[in-house]
N, C-alpha and C positions, 0 to 999 in steps of 0.2 A: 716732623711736627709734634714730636712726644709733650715738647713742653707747653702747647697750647693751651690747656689745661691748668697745669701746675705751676708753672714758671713767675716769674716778677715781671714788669710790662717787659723791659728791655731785654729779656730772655726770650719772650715771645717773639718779639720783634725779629732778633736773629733767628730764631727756627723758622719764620716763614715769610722771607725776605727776600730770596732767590724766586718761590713763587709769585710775588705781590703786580700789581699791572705796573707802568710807569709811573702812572701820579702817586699812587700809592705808595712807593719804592721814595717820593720827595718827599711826602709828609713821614714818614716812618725814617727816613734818610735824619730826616730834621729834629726827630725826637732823641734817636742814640747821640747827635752831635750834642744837642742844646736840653736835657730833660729837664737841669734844674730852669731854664724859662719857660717851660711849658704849662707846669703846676701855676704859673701866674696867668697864661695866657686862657682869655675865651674863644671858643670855637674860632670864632671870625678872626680875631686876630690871631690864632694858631695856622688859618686858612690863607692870611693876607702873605703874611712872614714866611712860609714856606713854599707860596706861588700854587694853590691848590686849592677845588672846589670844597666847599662844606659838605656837599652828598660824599667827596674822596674820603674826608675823613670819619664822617660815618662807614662806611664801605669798609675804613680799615680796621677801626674800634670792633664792626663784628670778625671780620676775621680774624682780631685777635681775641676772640672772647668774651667780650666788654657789652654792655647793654648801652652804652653811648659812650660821647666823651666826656661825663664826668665821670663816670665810672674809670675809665684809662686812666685819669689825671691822680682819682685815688689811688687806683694801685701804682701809679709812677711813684707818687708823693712815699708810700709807705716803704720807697725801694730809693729812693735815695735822703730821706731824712732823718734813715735811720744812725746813723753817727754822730756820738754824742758832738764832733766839731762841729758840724752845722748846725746842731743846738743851738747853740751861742751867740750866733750870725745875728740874732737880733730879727726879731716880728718887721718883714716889711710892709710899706703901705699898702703896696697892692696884694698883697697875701689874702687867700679866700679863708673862709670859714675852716675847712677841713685843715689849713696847714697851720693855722693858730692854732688850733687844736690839737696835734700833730705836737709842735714845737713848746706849746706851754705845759702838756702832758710829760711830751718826753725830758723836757726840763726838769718836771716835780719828780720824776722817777728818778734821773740822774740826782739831782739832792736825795734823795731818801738814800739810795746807793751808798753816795758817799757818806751820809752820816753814819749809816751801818760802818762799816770801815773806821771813822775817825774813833767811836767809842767802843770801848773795850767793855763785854759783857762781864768781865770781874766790877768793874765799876758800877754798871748796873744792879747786880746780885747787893753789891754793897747799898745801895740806892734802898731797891727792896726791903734790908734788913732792918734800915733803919726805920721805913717806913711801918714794918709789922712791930715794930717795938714802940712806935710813938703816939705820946696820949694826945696829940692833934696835933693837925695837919693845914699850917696856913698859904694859901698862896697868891703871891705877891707878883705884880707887874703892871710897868706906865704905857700909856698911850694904846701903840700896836699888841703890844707885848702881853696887854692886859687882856685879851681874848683868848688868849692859851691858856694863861691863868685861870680865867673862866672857866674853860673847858676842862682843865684838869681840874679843878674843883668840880664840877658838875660828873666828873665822872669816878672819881674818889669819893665822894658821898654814898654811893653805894657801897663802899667796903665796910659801913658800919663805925669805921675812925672818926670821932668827932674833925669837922672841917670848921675853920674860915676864910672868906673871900672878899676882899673890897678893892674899888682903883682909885679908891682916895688916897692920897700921901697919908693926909693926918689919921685917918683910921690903920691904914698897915702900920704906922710908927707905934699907936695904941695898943694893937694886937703884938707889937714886936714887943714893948713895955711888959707885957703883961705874960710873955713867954717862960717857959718855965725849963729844967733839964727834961731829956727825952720829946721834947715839942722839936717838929721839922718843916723850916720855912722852906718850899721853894720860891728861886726868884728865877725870873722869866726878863733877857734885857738881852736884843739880837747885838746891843755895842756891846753890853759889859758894864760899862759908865752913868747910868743914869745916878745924878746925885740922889734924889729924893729916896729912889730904891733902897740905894747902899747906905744913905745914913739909918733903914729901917732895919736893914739887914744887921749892922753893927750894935745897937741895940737888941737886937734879938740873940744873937749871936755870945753877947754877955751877960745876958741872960741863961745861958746853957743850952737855947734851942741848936740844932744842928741844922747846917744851911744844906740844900740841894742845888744848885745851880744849870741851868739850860742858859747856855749864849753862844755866837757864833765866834768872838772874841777869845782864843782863849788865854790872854797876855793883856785882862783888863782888872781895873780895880775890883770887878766883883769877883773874877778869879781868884784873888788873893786871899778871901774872904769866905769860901766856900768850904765844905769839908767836902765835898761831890760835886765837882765841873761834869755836865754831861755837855757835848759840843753837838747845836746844829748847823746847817749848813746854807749859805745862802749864797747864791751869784747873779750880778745884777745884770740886767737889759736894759735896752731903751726904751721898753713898756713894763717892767716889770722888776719889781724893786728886789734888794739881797734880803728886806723885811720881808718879803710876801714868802721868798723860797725859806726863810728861817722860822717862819710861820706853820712851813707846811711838817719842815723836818722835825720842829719841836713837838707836835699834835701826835708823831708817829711815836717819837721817844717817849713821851707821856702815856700812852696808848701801851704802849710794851709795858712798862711796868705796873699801869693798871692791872691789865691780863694777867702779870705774874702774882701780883696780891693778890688779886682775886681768886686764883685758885690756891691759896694758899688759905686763904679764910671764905673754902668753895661755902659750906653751908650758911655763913652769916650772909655774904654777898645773895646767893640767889633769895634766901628770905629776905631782905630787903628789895632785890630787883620786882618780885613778887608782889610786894607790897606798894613799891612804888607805878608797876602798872595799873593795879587797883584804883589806886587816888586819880592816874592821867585817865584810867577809861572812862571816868565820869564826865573827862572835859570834852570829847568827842561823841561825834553826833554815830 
């Protein structure tokens, strides 16, 4: 019984299985054959399906450990979800709380993974360069896409780099218009293809601005058009779009370069950060 303790449910399960009474040995019989239907099933129906009383399976949840059976179903869930294949299997309807949770997490960690992997940190450093040489910092994105843009504008304002930000077509074409050499648009687009984007991008781009690009696309017209493709990553579900996963990897790859600017212009960044908790402490109580 070493593993009682330590082990994953179905660890436990075998170390003390030889001991267990008869019904006990059906409902524990029933979890090593079937665990991925268990994390779906309730007591009662875990109780009906394997021919055994509700007090059996309590009885067995402490012997293995467990403070009931949702506690067992946790730890089952955490012992066989973990492979990125069943990832992907797609959220089912009856899926509880804990294994959406479970499956949409381990989702966003599998993209972040992969993004790490698809972009090469020479790209990145080059990304950086450009951005500590450029006399502003514009960024551009429609729809979804314009929420990342947001965010990397809200979090670049703090390096001190003049910024701007809009998700109107006709203002980004404006600010493309008005771009100068050493200005660095990124553009934010999980296809690649948004027209409106690209024709703002090309304007800025003849202007002398240098482009940054985030898309998951990378064999799309904005590719073509970029001096800096960073690639995110996105893989779609039946609840859950390739936008939302290209959303999350983009936020991370923004994020990275922030932190490296930032310590790169550590004293301007923290007296700004300083100054802008200042201005927010007044807005809370």
């Amino acid at each position: 019984m070493d593993n009682i303790e330590t082990g994953d449910c179905l660890a436990r399960i075998r170390a003390i299985y030889s001991n267990l009474k008869t019904a006990e040995k059906k409902a524990a019989h029933y979890i090593l054959e079937n665990p991925e239907s268990i994390i779906h099933f309730s007591i009662t129906e875990f109780a009906y399906v394997s021919k055994v009383s509700e007090t059996t399976i309590f009885r067995l949840c402490n012997k293995l450990g467990y403070t009931g059976y949702q506690d067992l179903k946790i730890n089952l869930a955490s012992t066989i979800v973990k492979p990125v294949e069943n990832i992907f299997e797609g959220i089912k309807e009856n899926d509880d709380m804990y294994i959406i949770m479970q499956k949409v997490m381990s989702s966003s960690i599998h993209s972040i993974q992969k993004a790490i992997s698809m972009n090469e940190s020479t790209e990145m450093e080059k990304a950086v360069n450009l951005i500590l040489n450029a006399k502003k910092l514009m960024f551009f994105g429609m729809g979804g896409s314009w929420i990342v843009a947001l965010d990397a504008y809200h979090e670049f304002i703090r390096t001190g780099i003049p910024c701007v930000c809009n998700s109107d077509s006709h203002w980004q074409v404006m600010y493309a218009a008005m771009a100068e050499k050493n200005d660095v648009i990124f553009a934010f687009s999980t296809s690649g293809s948004n027209k409106d984007l690209i024709d703002s991008i090309k304007v800025g781009k003849k202007n002398g601005a240098k482009i940054i690009s985030i898309t998951s696309n990378q064999k799309s017209p904005l590719q073509k058009i970029s001096d800096i493709l960073l690639t995110s990553y996105g893989k779609e579900s039946m609840v859950r779009s390739e936008a939302m996963e290209s959303r999350i990897t983009s936020l991370v790859l923004i994020n990275s370069l922030f932190v490296s600017v930032a310590l790169k212009r550590l004293d301007i960044t923290l007296n700004n950060l300083d100054k802008i908790r200042a201005g927010i402490a007044v807005k809370r109580y």
